[in-house]
ROKE-536468 format. One line per 5 residues: their letters; for each residue y, z negated, x of C-alpha. Coordinates in Angstrom, 1 decimal. Layout:
% ROKE-536468
a) Y:Z:X  ...
***
This chain:
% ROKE-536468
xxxxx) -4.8:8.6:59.9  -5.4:12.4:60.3  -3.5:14.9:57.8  -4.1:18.3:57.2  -1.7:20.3:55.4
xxxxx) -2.6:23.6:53.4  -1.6:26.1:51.3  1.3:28.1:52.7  1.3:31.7:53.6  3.5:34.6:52.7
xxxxx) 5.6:35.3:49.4  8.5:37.0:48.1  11.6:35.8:47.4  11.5:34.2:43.7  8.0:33.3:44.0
xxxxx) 5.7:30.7:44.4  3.5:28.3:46.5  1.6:25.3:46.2  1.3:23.0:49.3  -1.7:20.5:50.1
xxxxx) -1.8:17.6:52.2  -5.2:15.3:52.9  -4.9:12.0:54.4  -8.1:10.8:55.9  -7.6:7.1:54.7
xxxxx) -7.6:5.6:51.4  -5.1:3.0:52.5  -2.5:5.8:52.9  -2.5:5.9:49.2  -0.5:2.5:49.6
xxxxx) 2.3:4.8:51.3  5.0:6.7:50.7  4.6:10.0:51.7  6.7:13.3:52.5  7.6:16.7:53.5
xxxxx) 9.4:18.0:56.1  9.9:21.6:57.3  11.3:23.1:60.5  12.5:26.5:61.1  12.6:28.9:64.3
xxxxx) 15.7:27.3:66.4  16.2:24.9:64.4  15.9:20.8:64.0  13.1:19.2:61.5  14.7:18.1:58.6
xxxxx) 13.5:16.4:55.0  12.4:18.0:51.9  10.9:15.7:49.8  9.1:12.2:49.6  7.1:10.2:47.1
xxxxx) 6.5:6.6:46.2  2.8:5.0:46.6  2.2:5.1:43.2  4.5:8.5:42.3  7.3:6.4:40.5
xxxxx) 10.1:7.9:42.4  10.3:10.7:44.1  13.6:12.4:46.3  14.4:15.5:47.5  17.0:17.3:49.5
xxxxx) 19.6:19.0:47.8  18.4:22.0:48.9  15.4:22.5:47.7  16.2:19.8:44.4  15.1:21.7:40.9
xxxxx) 12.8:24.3:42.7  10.8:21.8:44.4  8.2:19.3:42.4  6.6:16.7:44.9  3.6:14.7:43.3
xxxxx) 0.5:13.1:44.7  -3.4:12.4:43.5  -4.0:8.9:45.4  -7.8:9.1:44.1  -7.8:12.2:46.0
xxxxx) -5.7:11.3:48.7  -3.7:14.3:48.5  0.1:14.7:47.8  1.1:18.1:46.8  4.4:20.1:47.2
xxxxx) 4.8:23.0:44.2  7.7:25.4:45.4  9.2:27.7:42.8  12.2:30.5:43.2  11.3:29.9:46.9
xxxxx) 14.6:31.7:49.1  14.3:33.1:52.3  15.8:30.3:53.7  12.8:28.0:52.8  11.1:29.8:55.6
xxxxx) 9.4:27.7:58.1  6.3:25.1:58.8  6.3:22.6:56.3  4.7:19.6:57.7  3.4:16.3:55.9
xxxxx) 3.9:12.6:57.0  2.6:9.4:56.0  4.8:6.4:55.7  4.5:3.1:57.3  5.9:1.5:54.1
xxxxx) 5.2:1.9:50.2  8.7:3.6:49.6  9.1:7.4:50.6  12.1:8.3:52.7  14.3:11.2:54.0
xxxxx) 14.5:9.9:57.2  11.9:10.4:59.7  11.5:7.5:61.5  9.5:5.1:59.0  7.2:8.2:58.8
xxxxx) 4.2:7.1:61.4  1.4:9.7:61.1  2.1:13.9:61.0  0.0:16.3:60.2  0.2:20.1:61.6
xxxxx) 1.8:21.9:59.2  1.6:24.8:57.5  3.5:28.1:57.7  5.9:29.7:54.6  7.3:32.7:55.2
xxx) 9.6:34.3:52.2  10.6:37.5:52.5  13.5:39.3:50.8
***
């Protein structure tokens, strides 16, 4: 399964961006899905993740009431909208695909990455 994620680039604080990422498989809309980022220095860590089907969805508190995860499985395409985006939310933001239907904030049941794409927020 090959992902390509899209849609970062650079905004200011209190702003806006819409993330994109396209499996190349239809069966990956049987699978959870989610978001991770990773910043200069630092370790990879979980932003949000999505059921097959949408029905739940989880976030890190961080990023919990500025952050809407959702997902188009006709399209193949899960989508991250960030609002009242911080400087801290700087970094690559990186899409997975999960071996199972359930999303996940760990890492581990997450078997296929994409590249990424970069945010930068500036102050």
């Amino acid at each position: 399964v090959q992902l390509q994620a899209f849609g970062g680039g650079l905004v200011q604080t209190g702003g806006s961006l819409r993330l994109s990422c396209t499996t190349s498989r239809r069966t990956s809309s049987n699978n959870g899905m989610g978001w991770f980022r990773q910043a200069p220095g630092k370790e990879r860590e979980f932003v949000a993740a999505i059921d097959w089907n949408g029905s739940s969805t989880y976030y890190a508190p961080s990023v919990k009431g500025r952050f809407t995860i959702s997902r188009d499985r006709a399209k193949n395409t899960v989508y991250l909208q960030m609002n009242s985006l911080k400087t801290e939310d700087t970094a690559v933001y990186l899409c997975a695909v999960s071996r199972y239907a359930t999303g996940s904030s760990q890492m581990t049941p997450y078997a296929n990455w994409g590249q990424g794409t970069q945010v930068t927020v500036s102050s």
